[in-house]
C-alpha positions in Angstrom: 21.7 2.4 -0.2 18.2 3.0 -1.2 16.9 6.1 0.8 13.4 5.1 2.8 11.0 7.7 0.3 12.2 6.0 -2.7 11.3 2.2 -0.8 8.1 3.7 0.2 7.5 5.2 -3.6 8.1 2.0 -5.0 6.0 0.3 -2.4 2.9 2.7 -3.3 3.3 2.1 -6.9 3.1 -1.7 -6.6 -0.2 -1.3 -3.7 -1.6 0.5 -6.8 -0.6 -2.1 -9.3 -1.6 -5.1 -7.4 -5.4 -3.4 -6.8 -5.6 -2.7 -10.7 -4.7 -6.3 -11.0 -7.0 -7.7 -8.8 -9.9 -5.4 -9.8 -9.7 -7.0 -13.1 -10.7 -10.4 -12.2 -13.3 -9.2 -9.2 -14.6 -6.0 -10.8 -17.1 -4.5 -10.3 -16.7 -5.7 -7.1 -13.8 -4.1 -5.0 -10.5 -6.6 -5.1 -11.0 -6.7 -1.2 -7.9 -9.5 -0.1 -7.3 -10.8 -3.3 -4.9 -7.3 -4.0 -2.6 -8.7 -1.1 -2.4 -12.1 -2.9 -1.4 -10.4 -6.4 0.6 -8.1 -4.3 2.6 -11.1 -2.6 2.9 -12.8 -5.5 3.9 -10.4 -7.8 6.8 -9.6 -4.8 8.0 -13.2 -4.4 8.2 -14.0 -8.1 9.6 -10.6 -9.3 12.2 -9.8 -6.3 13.2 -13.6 -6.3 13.8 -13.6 -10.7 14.9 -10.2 -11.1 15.9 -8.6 -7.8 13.2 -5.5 -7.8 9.4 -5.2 -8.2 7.7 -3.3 -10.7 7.2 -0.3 -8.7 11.0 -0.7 -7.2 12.4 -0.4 -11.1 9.9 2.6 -11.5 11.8 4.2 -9.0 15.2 3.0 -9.5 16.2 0.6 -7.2 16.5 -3.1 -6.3 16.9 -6.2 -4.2 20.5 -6.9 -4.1 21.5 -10.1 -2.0 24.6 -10.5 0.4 27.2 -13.1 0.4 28.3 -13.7 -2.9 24.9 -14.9 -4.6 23.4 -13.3 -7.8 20.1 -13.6 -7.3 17.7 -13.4 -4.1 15.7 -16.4 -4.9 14.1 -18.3 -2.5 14.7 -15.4 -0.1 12.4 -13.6 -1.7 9.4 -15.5 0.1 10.6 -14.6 4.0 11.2 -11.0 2.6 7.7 -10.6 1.3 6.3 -12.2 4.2 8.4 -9.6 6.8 7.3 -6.4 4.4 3.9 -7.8 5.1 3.9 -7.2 8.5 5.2 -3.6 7.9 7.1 -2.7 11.1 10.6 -4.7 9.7 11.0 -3.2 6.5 10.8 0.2 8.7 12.7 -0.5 11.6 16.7 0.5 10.4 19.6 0.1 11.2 22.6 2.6 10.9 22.9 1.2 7.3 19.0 1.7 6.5 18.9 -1.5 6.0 15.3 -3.1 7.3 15.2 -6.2 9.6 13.5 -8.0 6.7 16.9 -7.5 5.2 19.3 -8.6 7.5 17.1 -11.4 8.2 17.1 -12.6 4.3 20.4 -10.9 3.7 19.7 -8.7 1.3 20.2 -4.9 0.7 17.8 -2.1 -1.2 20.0 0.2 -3.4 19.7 2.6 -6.3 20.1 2.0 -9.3 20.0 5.4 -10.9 
């Protein structure tokens, strides 16, 4: 299991990513919104392909589904959508698992 600094590490990294992002198609305006788009799309697609977001691989873990599937697909898009709202993806359990991942059955663990 994934301890919660590296989840929050990984978390800031892709915040940071998805405002560089966005800055390039609204600068010199500030990104405003349009980071949370890039930063919900960049989590659906990359979580849901290759099990971690850029900023999760830069810190050595990933998105690993439950039950026997290889990939989280689809389930990426409730999981982004519960990390959203913040207080799931830091409410644990005994596991340290969030309820965005019991909900989507999935589990955050290291990968170094």
């Amino acid at each position: 299991m994934a301890p919660l600094n590296l989840r929050a590490g990984g978390f800031v990294i892709d915040i940071a990513l998805s405002f560089l992002v966005a800055w390039l198609f609204t600068s010199p305006d500030l990104p405003k919104n349009w980071s949370l788009v890039v930063w919900a799309a960049m989590t659906v697609v990359t979580v849901g392909v290759f099990g971690f977001t850029p900023g999760q691989f830069a810190v050595g873990i990933r998105v690993a589904p439950l039950g026997g599937r290889r990939l989280v697909g689809p389930w990426s898009v409730p999981r982004t959508l519960l990390t959203f709202l913040v207080v799931p993806a830091v409410w644990l359990d005994d596991d340290g698992r969030g309820l965005h991942d019991r909900a989507c059955r999935t589990v955050v663990v290291r990968t170094r």
